[in-house]
PDB file of N, CA, C and O in Angstrom:
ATOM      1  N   UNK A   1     -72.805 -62.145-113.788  1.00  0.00           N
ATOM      2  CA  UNK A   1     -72.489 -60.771-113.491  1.00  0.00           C
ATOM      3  C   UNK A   1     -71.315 -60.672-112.530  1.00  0.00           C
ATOM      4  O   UNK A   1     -70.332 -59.939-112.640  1.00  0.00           O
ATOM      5  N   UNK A   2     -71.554 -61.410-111.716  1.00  0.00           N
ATOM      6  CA  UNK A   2     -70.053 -61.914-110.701  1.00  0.00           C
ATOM      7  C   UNK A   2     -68.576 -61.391-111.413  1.00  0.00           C
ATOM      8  O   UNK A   2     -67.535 -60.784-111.160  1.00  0.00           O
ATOM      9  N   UNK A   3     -69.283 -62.080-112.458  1.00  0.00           N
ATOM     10  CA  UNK A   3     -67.386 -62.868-113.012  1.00  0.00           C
ATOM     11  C   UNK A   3     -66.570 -61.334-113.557  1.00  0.00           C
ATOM     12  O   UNK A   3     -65.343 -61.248-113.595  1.00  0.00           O
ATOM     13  N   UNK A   4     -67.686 -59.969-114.031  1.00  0.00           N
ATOM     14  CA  UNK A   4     -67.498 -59.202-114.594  1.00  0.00           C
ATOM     15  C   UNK A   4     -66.917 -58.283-113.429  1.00  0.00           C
ATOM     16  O   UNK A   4     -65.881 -57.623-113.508  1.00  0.00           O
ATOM     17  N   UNK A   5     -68.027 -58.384-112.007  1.00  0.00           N
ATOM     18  CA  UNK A   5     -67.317 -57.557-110.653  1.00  0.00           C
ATOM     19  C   UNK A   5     -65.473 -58.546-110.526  1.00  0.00           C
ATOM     20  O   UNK A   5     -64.366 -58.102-110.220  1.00  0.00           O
ATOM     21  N   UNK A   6     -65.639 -59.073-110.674  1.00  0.00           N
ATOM     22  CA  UNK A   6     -64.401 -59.748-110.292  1.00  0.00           C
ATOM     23  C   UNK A   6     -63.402 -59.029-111.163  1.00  0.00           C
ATOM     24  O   UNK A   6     -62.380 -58.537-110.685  1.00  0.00           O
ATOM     25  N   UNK A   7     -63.697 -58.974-112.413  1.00  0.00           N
ATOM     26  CA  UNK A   7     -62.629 -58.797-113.285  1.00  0.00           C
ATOM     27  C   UNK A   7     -61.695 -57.192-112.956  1.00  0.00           C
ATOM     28  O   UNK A   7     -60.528 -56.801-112.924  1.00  0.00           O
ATOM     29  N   UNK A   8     -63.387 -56.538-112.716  1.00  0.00           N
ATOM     30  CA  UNK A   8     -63.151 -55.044-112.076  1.00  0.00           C
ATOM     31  C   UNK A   8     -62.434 -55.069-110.850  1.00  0.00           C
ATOM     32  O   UNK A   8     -61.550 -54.287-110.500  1.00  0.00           O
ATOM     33  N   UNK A   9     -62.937 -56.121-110.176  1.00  0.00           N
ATOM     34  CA  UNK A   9     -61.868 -55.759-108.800  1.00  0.00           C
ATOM     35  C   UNK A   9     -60.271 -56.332-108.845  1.00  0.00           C
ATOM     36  O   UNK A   9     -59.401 -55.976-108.051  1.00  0.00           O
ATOM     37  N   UNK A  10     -60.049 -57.463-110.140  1.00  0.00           N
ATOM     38  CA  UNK A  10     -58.882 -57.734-110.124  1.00  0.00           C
ATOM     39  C   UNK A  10     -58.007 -56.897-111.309  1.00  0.00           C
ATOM     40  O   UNK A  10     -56.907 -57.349-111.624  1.00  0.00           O
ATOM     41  N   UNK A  11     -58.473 -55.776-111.903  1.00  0.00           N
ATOM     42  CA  UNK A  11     -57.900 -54.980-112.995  1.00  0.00           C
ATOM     43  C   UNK A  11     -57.688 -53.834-112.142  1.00  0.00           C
ATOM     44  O   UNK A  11     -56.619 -53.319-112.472  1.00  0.00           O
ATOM     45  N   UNK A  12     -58.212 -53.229-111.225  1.00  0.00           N
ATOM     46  CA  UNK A  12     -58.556 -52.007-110.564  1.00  0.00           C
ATOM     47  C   UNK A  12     -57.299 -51.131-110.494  1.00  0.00           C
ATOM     48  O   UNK A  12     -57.122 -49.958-110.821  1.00  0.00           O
ATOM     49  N   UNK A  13     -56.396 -52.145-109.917  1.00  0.00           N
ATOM     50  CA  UNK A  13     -54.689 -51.826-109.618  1.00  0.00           C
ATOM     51  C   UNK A  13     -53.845 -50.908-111.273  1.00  0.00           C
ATOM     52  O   UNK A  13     -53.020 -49.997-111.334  1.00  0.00           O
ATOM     53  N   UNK A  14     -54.485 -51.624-112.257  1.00  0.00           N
ATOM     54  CA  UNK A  14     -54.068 -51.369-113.469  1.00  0.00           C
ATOM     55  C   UNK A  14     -54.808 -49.996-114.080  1.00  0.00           C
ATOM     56  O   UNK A  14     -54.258 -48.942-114.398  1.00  0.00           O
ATOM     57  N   UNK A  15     -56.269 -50.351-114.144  1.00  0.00           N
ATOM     58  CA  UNK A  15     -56.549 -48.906-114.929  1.00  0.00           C
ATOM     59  C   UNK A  15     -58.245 -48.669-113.475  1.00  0.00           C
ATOM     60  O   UNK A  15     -58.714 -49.452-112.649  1.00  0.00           O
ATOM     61  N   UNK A  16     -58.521 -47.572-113.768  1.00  0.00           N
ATOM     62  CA  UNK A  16     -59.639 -46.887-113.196  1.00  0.00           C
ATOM     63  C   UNK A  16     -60.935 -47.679-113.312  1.00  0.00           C
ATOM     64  O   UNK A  16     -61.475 -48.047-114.354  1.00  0.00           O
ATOM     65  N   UNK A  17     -61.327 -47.871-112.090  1.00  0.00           N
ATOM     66  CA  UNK A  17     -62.809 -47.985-111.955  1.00  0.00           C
ATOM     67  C   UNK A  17     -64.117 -48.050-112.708  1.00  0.00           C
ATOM     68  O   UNK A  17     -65.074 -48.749-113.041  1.00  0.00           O
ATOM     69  N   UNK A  18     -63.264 -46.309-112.783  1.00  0.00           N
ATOM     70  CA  UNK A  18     -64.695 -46.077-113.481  1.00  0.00           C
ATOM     71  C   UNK A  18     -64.729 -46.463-115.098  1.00  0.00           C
ATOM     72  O   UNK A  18     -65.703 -46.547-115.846  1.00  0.00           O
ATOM     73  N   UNK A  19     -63.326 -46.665-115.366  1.00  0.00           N
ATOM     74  CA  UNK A  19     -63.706 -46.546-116.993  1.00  0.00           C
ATOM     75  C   UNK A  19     -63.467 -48.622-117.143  1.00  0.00           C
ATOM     76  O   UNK A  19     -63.581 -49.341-118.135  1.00  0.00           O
ATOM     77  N   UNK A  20     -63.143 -48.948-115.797  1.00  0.00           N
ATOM     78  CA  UNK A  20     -63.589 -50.262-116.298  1.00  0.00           C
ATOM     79  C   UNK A  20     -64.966 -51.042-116.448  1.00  0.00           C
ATOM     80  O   UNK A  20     -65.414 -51.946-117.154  1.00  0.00           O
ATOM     81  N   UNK A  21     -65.461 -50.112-115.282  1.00  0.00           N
ATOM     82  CA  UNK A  21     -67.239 -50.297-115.239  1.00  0.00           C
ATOM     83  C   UNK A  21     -67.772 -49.777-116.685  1.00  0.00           C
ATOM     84  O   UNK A  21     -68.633 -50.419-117.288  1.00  0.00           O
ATOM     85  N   UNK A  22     -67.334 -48.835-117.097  1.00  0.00           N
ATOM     86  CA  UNK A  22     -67.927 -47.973-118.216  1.00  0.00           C
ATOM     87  C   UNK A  22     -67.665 -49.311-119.229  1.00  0.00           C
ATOM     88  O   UNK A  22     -68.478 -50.230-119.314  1.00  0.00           O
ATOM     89  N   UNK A  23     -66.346 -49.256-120.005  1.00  0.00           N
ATOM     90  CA  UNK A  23     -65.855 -50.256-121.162  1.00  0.00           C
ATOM     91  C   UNK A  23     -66.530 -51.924-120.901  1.00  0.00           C
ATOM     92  O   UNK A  23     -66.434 -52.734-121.823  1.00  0.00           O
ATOM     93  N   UNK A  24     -67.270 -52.368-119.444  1.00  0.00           N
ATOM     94  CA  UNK A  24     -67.659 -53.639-118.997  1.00  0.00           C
ATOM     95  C   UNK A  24     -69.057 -53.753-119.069  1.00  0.00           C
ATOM     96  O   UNK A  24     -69.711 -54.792-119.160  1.00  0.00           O
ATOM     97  N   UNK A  25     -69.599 -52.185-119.002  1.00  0.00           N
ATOM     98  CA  UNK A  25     -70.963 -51.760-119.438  1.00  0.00           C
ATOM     99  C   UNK A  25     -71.756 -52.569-118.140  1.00  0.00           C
ATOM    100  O   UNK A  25     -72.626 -53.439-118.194  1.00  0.00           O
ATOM    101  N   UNK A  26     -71.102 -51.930-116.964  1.00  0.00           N
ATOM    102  CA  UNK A  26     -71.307 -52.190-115.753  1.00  0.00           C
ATOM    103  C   UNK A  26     -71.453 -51.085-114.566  1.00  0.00           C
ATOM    104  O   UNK A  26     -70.471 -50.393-114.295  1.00  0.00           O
ATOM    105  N   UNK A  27     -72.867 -50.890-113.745  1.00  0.00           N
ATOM    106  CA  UNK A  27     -72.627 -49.566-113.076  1.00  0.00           C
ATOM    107  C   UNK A  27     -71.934 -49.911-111.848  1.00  0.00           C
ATOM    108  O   UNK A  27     -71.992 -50.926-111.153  1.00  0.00           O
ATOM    109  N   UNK A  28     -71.042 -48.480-111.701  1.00  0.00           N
ATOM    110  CA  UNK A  28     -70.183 -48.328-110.895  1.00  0.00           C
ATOM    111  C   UNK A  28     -71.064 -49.131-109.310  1.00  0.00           C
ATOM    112  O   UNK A  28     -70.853 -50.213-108.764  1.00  0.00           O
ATOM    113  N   UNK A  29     -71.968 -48.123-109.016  1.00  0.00           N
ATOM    114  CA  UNK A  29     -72.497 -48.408-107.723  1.00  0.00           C
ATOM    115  C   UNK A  29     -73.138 -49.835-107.733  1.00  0.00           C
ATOM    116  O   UNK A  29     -73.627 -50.064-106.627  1.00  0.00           O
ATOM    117  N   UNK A  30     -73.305 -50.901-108.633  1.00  0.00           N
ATOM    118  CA  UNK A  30     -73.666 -52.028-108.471  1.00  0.00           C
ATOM    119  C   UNK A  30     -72.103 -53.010-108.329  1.00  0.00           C
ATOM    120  O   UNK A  30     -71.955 -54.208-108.086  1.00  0.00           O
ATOM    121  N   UNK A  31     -71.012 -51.836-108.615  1.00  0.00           N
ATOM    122  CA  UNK A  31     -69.504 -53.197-108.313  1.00  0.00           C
ATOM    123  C   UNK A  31     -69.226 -53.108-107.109  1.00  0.00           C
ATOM    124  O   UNK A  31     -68.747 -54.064-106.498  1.00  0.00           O
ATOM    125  N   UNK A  32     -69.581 -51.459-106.312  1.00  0.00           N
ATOM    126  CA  UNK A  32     -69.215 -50.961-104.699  1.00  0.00           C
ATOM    127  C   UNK A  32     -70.268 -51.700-104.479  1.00  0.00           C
ATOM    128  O   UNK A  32     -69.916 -52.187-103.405  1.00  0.00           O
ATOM    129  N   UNK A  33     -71.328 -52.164-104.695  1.00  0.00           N
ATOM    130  CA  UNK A  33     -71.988 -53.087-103.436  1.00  0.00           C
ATOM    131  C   UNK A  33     -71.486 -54.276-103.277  1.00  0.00           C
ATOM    132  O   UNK A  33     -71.227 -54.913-102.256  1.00  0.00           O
ATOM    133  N   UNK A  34     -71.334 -54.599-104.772  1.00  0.00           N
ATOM    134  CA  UNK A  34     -70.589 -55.745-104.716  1.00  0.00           C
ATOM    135  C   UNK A  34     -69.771 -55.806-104.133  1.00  0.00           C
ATOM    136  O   UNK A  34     -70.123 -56.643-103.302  1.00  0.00           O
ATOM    137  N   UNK A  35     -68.326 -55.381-103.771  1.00  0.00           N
ATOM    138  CA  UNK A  35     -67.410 -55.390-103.013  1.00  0.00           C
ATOM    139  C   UNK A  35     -67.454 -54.916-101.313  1.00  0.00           C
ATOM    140  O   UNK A  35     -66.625 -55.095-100.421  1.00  0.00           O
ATOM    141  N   UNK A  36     -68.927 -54.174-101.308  1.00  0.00           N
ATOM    142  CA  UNK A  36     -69.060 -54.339 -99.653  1.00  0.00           C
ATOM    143  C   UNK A  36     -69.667 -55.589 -99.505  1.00  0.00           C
ATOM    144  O   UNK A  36     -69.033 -56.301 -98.727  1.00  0.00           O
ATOM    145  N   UNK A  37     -70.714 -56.134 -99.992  1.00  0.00           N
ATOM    146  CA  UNK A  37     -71.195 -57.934-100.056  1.00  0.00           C
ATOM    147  C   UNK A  37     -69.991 -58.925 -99.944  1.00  0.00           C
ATOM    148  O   UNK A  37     -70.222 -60.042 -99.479  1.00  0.00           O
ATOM    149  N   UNK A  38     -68.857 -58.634-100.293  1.00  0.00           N
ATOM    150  CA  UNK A  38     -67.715 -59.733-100.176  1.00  0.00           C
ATOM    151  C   UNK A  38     -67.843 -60.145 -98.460  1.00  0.00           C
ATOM    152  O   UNK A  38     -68.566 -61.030 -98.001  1.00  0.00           O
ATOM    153  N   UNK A  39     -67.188 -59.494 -97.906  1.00  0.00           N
ATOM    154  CA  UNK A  39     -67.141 -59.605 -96.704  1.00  0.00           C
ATOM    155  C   UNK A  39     -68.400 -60.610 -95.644  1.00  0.00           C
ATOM    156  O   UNK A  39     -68.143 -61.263 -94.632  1.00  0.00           O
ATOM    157  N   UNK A  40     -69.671 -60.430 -96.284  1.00  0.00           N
ATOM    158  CA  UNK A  40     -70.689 -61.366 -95.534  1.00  0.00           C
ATOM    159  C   UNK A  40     -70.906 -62.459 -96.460  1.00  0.00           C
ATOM    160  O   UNK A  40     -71.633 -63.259 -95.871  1.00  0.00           O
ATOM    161  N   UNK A  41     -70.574 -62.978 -97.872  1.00  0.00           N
ATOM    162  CA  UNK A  41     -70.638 -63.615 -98.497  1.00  0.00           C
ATOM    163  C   UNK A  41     -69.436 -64.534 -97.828  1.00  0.00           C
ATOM    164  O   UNK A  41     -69.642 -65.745 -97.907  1.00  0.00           O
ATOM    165  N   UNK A  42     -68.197 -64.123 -97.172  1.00  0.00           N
ATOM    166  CA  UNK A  42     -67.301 -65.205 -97.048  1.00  0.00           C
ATOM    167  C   UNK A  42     -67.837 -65.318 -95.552  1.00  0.00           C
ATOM    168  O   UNK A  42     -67.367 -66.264 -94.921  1.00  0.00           O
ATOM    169  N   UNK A  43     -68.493 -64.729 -95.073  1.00  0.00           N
ATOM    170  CA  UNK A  43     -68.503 -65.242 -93.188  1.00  0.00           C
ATOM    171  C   UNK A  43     -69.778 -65.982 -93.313  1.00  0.00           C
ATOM    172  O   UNK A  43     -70.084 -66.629 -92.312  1.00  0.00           O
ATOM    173  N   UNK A  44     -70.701 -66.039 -94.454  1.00  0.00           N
ATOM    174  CA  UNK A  44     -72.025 -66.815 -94.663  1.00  0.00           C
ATOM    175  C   UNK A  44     -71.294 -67.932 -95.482  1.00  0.00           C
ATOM    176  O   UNK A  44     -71.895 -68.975 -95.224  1.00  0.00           O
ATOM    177  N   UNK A  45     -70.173 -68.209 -96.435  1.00  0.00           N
ATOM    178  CA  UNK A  45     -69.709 -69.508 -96.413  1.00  0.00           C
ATOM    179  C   UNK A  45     -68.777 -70.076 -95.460  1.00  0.00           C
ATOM    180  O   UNK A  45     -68.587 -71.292 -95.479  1.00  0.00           O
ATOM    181  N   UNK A  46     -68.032 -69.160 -94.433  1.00  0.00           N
ATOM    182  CA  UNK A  46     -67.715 -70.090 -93.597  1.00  0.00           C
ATOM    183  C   UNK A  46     -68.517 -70.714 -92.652  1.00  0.00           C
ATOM    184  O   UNK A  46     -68.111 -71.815 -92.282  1.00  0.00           O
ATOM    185  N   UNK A  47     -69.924 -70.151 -91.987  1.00  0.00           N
ATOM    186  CA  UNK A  47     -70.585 -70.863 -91.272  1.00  0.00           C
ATOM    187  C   UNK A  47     -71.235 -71.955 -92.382  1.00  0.00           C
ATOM    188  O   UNK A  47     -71.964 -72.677 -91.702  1.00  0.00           O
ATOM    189  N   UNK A  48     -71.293 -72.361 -93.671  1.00  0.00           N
ATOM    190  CA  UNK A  48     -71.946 -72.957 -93.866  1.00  0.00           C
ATOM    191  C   UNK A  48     -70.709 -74.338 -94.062  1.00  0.00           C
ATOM    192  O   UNK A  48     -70.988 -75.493 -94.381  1.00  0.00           O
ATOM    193  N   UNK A  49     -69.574 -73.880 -93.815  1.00  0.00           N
ATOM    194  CA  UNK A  49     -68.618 -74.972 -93.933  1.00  0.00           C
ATOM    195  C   UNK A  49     -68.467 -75.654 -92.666  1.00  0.00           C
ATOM    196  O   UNK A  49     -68.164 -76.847 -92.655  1.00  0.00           O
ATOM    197  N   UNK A  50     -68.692 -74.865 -91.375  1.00  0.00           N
ATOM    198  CA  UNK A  50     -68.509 -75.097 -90.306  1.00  0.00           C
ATOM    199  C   UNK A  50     -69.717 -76.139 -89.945  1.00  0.00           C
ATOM    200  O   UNK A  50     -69.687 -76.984 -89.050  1.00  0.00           O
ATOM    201  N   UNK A  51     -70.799 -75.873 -90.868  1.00  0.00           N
ATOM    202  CA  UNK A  51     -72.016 -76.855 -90.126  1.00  0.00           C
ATOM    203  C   UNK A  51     -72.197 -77.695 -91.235  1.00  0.00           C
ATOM    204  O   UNK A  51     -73.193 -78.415 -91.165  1.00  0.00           O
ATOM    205  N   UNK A  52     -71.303 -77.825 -92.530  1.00  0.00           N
ATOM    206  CA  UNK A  52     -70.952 -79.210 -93.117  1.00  0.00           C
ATOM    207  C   UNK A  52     -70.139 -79.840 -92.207  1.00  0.00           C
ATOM    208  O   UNK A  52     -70.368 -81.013 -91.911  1.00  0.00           O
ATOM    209  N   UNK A  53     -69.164 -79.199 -91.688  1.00  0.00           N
ATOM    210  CA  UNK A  53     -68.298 -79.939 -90.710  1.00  0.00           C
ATOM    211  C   UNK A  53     -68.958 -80.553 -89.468  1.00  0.00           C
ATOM    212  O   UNK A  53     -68.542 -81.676 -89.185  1.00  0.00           O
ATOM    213  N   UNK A  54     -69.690 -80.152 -88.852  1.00  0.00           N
ATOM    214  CA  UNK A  54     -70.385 -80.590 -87.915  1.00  0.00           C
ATOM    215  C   UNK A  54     -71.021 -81.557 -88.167  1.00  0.00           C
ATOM    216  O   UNK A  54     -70.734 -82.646 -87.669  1.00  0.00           O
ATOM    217  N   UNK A  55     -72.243 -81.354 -89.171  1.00  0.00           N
ATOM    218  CA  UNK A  55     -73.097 -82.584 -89.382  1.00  0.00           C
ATOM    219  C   UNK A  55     -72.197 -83.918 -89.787  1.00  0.00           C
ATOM    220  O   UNK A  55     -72.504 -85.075 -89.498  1.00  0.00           O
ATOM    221  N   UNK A  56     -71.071 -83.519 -90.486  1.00  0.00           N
ATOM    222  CA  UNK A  56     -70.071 -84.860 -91.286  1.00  0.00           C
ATOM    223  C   UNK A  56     -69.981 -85.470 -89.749  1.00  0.00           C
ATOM    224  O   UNK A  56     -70.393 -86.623 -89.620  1.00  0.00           O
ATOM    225  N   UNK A  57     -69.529 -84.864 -88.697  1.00  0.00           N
ATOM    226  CA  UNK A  57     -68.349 -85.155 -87.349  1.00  0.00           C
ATOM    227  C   UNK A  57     -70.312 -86.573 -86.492  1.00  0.00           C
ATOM    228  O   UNK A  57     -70.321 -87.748 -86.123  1.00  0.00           O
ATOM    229  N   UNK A  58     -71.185 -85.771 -86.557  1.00  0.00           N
ATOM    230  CA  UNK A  58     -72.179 -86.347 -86.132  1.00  0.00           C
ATOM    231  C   UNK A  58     -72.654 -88.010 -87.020  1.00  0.00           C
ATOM    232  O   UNK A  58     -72.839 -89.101 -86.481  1.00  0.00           O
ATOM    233  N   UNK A  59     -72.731 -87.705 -88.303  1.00  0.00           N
ATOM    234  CA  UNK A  59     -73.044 -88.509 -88.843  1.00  0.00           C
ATOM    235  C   UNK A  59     -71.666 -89.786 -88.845  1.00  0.00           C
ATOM    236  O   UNK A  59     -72.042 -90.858 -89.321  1.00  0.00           O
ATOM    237  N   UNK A  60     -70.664 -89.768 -88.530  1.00  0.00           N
ATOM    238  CA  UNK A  60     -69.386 -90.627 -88.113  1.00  0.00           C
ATOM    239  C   UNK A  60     -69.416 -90.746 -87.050  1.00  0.00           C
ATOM    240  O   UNK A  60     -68.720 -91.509 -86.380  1.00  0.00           O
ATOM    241  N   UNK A  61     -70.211 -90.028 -86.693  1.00  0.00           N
ATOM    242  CA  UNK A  61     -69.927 -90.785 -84.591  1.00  0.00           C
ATOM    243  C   UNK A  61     -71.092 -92.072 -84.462  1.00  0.00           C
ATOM    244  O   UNK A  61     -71.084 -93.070 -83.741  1.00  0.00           O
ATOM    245  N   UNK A  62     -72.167 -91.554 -85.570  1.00  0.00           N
ATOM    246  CA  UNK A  62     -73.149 -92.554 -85.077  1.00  0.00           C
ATOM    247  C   UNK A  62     -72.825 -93.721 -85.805  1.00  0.00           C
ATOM    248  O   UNK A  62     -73.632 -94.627 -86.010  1.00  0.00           O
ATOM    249  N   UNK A  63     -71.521 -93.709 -86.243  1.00  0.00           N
ATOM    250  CA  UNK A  63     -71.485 -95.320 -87.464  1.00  0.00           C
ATOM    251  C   UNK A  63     -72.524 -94.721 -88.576  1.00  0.00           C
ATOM    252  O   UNK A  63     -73.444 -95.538 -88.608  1.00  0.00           O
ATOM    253  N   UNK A  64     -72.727 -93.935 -89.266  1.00  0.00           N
ATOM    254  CA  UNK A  64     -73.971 -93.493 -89.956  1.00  0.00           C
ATOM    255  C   UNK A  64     -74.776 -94.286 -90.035  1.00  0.00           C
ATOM    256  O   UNK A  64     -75.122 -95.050 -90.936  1.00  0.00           O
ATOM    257  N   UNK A  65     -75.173 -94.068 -88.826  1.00  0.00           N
ATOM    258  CA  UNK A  65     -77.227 -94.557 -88.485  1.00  0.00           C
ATOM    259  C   UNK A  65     -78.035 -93.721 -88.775  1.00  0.00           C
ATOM    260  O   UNK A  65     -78.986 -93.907 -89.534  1.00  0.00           O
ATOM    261  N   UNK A  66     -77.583 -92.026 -87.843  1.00  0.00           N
ATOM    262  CA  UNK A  66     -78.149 -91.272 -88.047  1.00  0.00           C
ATOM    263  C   UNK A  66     -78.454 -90.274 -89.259  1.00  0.00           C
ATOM    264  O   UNK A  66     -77.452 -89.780 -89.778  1.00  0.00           O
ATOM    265  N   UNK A  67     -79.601 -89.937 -89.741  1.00  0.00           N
ATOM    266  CA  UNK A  67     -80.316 -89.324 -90.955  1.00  0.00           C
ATOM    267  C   UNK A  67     -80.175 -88.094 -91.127  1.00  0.00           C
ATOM    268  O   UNK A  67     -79.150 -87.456 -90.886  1.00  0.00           O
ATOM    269  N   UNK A  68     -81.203 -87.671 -91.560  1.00  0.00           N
ATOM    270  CA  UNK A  68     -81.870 -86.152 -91.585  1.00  0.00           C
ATOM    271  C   UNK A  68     -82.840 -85.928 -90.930  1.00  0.00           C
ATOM    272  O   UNK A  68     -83.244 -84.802 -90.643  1.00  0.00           O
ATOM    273  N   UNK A  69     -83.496 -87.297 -90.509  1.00  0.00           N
ATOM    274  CA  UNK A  69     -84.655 -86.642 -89.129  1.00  0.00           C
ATOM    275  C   UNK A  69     -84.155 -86.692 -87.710  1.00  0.00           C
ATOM    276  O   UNK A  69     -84.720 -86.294 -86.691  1.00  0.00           O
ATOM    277  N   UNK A  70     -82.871 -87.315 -87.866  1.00  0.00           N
ATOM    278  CA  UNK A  70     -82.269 -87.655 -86.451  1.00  0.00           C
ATOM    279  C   UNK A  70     -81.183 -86.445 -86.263  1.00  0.00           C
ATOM    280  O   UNK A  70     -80.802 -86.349 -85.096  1.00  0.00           O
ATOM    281  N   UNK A  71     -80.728 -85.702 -86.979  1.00  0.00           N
ATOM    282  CA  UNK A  71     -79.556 -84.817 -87.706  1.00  0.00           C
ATOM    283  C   UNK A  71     -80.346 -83.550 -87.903  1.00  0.00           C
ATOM    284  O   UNK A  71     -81.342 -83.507 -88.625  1.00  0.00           O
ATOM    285  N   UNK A  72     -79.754 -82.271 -87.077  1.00  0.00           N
ATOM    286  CA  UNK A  72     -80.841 -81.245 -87.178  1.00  0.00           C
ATOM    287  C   UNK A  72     -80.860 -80.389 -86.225  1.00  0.00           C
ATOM    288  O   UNK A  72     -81.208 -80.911 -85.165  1.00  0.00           O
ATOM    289  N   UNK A  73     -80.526 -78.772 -86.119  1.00  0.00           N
ATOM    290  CA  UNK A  73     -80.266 -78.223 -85.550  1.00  0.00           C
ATOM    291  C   UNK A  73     -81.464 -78.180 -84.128  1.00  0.00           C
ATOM    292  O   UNK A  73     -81.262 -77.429 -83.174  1.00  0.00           O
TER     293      UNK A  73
END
């Protein structure tokens, strides 16, 4: 369903909203949530990049000794 909000938000510039939701057989108010969800969808993958980064930086300090029971918020 993604791929269809996407298409809507990258056509938008070209033709209307609404008649792309309509012709995509997509409701309008399920693409506006979608596009307010962008915004915490990218700050919920950057913390999750930030604490791949972390655990990588931990698991190289210890010579990887340390696990998943030793590794852990």
């Amino acid at each position: 369903m993604s791929e269809l909000y996407r298409l809507v938000h990258a056509e938008k510039a070209t033709y209307p909203v609404v008649l792309l939701c309509r012709v995509l057989k997509v409701a309008r108010s399920s693409y506006c949530a979608w596009c307010e969800g962008e915004a915490a969808r990218r700050a919920r993958q950057a913390a999750d990049d930030a604490l791949a980064h972390e655990i990588t930086v931990v698991h190289i300090a210890s010579r990887h000794t340390c696990g998943v029971p030793r590794i852990h918020a």
